[in-house]
C-alpha positions in Angstrom: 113.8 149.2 87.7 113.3 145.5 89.7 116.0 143.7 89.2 114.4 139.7 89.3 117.8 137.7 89.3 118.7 139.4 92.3 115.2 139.5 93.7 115.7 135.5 93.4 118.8 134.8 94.9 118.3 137.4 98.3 115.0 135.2 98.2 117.0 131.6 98.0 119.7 133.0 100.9 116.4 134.2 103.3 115.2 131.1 102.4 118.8 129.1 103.4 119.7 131.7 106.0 122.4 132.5 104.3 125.2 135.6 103.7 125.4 137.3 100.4 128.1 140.1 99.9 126.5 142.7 98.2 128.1 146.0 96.4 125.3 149.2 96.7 124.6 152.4 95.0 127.9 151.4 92.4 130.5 151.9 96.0 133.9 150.1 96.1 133.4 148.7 99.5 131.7 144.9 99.6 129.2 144.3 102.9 128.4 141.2 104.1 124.5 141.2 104.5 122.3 138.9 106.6 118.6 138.7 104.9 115.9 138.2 107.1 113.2 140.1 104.2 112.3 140.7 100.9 109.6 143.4 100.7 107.1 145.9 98.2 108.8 149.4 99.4 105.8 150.5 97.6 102.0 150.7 96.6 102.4 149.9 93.2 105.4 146.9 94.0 107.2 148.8 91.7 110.2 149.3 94.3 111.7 146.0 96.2 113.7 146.3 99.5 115.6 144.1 101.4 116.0 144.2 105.1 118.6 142.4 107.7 121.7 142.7 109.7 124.5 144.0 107.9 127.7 142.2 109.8 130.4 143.4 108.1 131.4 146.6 105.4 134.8 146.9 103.9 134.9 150.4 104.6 134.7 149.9 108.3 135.7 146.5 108.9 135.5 147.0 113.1 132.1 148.2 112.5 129.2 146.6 114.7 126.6 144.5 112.7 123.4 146.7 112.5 120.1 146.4 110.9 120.1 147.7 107.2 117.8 148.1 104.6 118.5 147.9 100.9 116.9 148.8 97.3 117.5 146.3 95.7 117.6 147.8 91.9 120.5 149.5 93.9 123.2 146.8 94.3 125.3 146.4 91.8 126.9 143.2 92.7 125.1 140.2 94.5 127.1 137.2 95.4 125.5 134.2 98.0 128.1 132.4 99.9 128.5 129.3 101.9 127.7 130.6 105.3 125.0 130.1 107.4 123.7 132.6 109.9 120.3 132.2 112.9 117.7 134.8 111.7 117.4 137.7 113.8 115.0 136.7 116.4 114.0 140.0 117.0 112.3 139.8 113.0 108.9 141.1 112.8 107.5 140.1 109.7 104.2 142.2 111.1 106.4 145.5 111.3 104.6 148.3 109.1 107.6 148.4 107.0 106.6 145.6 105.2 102.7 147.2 104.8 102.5 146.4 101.0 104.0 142.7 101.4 106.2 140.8 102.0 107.7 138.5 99.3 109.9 136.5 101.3 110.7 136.4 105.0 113.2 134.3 107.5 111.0 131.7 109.8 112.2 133.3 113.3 
């Protein structure tokens, strides 16, 4: 099931390149996410991911930042913070991962 409130802030952090800290799948550990897209995982839209550079996860906190994708009716807890962050230049909003549209995308 979408899940709009969240659908509206990962779009208003893309949008202010801007870190949310997100909890997934019900876990205990809190990652710090990077947007760079909102996207229709599928045909029907019924299914929203997001996409980024996750930079930091509690359960690893000497972890490397690495590109992650999320369902978004999959996190549990969404929280936008303060800081800012460049968008990933390597971004390709024309990557077939985002085939059945994009809803929102970082201007790289």
């Amino acid at each position: 099931m979408r899940n709009a409130e969240f659908e509206t802030l990962l779009s208003q952090a893309i949008m202010e390149n801007r870190r949310v800290i997100l909890r997934y799948n019900n876990g205990l550990n809190e990652r710090t996410f990077e947007p760079s897209a909102l996207f229709y995982a599928s045909k029907d839209r019924s299914q929203v991911n997001v996409s980024g550079a996750q930079v930091r996860d509690s359960a690893k906190p000497t972890g490397p930042s690495m590109p992650q994708v999320f369902e978004v009716a999959k996190i549990s807890r969404l929280t936008l913070t303060s800081k800012t962050f460049k968008p990933d230049p390597r971004f390709n909003k024309f990557d077939k991962m985002y085939a059945n549209g994009l809803m929102c995308c970082a201007k790289v």
